[in-house]
N, C-alpha and C positions, 0 to 999 in steps of 0.2 A: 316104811315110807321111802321111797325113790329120792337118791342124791341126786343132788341138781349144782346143774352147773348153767350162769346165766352169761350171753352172749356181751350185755353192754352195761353200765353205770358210771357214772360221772363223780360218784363221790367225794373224789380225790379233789375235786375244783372247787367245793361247796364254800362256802365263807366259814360253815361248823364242822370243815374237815377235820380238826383237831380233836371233836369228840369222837370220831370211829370207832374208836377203842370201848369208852364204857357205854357209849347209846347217847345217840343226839335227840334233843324232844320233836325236831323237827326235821324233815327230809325223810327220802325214802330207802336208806340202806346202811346200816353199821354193825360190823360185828354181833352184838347180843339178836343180833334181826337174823343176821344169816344164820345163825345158830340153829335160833326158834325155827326159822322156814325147813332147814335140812341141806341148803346150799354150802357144800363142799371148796364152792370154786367158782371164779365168774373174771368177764374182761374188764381191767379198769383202764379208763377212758383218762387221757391228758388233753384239754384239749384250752386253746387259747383264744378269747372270745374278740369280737371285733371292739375296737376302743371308743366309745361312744359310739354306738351305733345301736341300739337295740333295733328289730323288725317294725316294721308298719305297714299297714296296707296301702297298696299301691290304688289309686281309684281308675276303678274300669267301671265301664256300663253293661258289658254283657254278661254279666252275672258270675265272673271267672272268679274267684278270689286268687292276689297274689300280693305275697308279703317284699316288701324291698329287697335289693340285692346285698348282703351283707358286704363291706369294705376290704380287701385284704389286710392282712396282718405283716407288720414286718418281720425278718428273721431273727433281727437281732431283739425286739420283744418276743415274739413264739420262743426262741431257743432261753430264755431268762425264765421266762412263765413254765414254760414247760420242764425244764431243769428241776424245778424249785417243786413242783408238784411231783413230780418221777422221785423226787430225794426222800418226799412225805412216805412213800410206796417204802421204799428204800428200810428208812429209819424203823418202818412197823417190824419189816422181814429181822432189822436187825437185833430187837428186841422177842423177836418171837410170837409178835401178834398173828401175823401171815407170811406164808411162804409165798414168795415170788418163782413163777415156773420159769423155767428155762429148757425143759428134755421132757417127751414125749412119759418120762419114767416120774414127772414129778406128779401130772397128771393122776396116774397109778397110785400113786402112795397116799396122797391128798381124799381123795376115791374110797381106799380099804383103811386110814387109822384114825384115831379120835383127835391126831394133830391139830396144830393151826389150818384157818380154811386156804386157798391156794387162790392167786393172786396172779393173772396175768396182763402183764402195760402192755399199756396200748397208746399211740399215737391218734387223737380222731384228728385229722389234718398233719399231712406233712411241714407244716411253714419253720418247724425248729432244727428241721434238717436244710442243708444248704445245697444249691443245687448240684456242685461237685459232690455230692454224699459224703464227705468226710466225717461231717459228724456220724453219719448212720454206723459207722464203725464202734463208734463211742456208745452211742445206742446201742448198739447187740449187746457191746460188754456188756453195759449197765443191766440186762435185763428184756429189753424190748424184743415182744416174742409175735407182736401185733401193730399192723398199721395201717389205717385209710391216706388216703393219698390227699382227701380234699374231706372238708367239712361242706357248706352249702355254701359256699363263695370260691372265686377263684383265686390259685399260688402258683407258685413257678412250673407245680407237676402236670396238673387237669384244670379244670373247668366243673364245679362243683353243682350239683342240681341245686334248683332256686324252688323255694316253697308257692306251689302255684297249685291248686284246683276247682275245674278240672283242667285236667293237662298230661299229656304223657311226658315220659321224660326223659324226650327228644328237643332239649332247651339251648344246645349249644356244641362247641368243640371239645373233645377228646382230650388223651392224653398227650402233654406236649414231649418233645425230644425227653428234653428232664424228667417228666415221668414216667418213661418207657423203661430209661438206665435204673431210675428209681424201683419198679417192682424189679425190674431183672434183676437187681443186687439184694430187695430184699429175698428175691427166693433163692437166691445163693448162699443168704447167710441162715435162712429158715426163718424168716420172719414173715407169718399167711398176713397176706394181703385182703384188705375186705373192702367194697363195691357198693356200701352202703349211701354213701352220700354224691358217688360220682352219677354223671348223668348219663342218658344211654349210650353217646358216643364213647363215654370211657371206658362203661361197662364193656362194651364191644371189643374197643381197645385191648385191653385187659384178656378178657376170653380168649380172643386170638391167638393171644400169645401162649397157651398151653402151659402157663407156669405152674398150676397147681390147681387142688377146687376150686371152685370162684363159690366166694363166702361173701355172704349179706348178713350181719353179726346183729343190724335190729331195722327191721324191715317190715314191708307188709305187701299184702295182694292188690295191683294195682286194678283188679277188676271187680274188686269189691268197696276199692275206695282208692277212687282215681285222681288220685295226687301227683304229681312230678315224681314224689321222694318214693313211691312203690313200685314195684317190681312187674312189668307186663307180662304174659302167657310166652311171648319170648324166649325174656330172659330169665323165667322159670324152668322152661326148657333146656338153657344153656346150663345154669346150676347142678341143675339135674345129670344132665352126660356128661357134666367135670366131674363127677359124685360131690360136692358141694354141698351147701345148707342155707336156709334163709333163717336165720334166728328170728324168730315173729316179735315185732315190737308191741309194748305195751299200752304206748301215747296215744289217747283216746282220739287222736285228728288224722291217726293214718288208720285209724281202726272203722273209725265208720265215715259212710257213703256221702255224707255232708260236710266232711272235714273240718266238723265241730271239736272244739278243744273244750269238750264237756266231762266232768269227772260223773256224771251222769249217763254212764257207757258202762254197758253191761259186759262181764268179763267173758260170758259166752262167745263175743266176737273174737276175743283172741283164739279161741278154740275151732271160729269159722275160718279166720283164716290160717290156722293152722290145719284143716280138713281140706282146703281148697288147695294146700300146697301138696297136703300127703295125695288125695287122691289126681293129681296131677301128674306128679314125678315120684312119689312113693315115702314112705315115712322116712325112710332113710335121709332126709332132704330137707326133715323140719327140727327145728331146736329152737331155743329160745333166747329171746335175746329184748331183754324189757327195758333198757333206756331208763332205770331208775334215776334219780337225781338230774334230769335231764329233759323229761316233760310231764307232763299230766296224765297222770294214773287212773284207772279205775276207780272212784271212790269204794264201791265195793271191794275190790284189792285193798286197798288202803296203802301199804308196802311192804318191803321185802319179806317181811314175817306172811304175806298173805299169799306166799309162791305155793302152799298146799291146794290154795281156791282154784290155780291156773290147774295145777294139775288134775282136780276134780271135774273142770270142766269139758276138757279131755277127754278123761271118762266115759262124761255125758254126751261127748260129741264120735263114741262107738271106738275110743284109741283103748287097745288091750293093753293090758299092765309092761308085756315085754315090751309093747312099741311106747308106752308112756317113759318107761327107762331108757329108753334110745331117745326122744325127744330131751330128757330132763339132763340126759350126760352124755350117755355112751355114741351121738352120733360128732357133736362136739371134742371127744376124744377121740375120730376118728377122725376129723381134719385138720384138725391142731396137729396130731401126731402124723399123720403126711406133709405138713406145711413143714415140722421144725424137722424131719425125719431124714437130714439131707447128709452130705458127707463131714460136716462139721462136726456130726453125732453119731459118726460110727464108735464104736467101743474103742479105737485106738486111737483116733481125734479126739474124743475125750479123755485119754488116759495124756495124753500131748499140752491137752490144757488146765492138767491140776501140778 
């Protein structure tokens, strides 16, 4: 069975994150889950939700659907919330549940031995970093090897894509000053930056700057389900000649053409749009990235344990075994290890920092 390595999960924020470890009855990912599926390795998501504010539909009459603009968050809550959830990460590694990556080589080991599975933090929104980046420094030590800049609302860095279809997602401003300094320090320190929740001016933003792939860590085909939060023929384009990836999400609302949030979604579609991306820009360009603990799954998936169904469907949608092992890991070890591959990790930068 192909190692797998998944783009996104929210685990770490769950109210029964403290059962990770022996299996939670409920949610969709903990340890004995990742076992059973064969997942090696996947991005865990910190991410600080808005305070009283859950989503609601906005009323329109032309048939658009669009959910409210979530509130900002302050720093000094994001940097508390987020701390305290990055410590949970922290505390497993230190115990030996899961190894947290930091080097392009943790990746590798995680891959070939019967280890703990490998564990990479991630930032969904910058708000617990301050606009001076000071803390982003504290962040690298700690771990942080992943970051979006904006969740679906906007912070000091961008302007976050707002849940709206149908609609492209061409919904607003870019990245501001702050966010500009923001990825340029994080591709200094090797921390990949992902594009998944910014809107198209960021995306563009971002491109531009030739910092590294441009990674969409759990994403989907904006032409098969035209949502804001999807990815145009574009800026699949643009992934593509940064050698980048669109990690295909799992969330049954970006998955199909009604942007129904039905667990009544056949898991074939993650397989469509992972076909529309290969045969696009090429398999090298598709991975995975399922948003577990973070939206609405495929009933038939069910969870983390059901990552062999994703990859049977694959299969049935004509991906050959070598390219299903390049979707499940190996193209995800290819940008990770460009992203963190920088001068902090040459072999004598590292001998510098032990």
């Amino acid at each position: 069975m192909p190692v797998i390595f998944d783009g996104h999960n929210d685990a770490l924020t769950r109210d029964d994150h403290a059962s990770i470890v022996e299996g939670r009855p409920a949610g969709h990912l903990d340890l004995p889950r990742m076992r059973q599926a064969g997942m090696r390795g996947g991005i865990f998501a910190v991410f600080t939700e808005s305070e009283g504010a859950d989503l609601f539909p906005v009323p329109r009459d032309d048939g658009v659907l669009e959910f409210s603009y979530a509130p900002p968050v302050p720093f000094e809550r994001a940097a508390a919330h987020a701390s305290a959830a990055a410590g949970r990460l922290l505390a497993l590694e230190r115990v030996g549940h899961l190894r947290v990556a930091r080097r392009p080589e943790d990746l590798d080991a995680a891959h070939d031995d019967e280890g703990p599975p490998l564990a990479v933090l991630h930032l969904e929104g910058a708000e617990a970093i301050d606009p001076g980046l000071e803390a982003l420094e504290l962040w690298h030590q700690a771990g942080l090897r992943s970051l979006g800049p904006v969740w679906s609302r906007a912070n000091a860095f961008a302007h976050g894509v707002p849940f709206i279809s149908p609609s492209s997602p061409d919904t607003g401003p870019g990245l501001t000053d702050a966010g500009r300094a923001l990825v340029r320090r994080c591709a200094e320190l090797g921390i990949l930056v992902d594009v998944s929740h910014l809107n198209q001016a960021g995306f563009w933003d971002l491109a531009r700057m030739e910092l590294g792939p441009v990674v969409a860590s759990h994403s989907a085909v904006h032409a098969l389900c035209p949502t804001s939060r999807n990815l145009t023929d574009e800026q699949l384009d643009a992934i593509g000649a940064s050698g980048g990836l669109v990690g295909i999400v799992f969330a049954c609302s970006f998955l199909r053409a009604d942007f129904a949030d039905d667990p009544d979604t056949p898991i074939s579609l993650i397989a469509d749009h992972a076909r529309y991306v290969a045969d696009r820009i090429g398999t090298d360009h598709v991975a995975l990235g399922s948003d577990f603990d973070g939206a609405t799954m495929p009933a038939e998936l069910g969870d983390a344990s059901g990552m062999p169904k994703v990859l049977d469907a694959l299969r049935n949608a004509g991906f050959s075994e070598v390219e299903i092992d390049a979707i499940a890991w190996g193209n995800w070890r290819r940008v990770l290890g460009e992203w963190w591959g920088c001068l902090l990790y040459t072999s004598d930068a590292a001998d510098d920092l032990t």
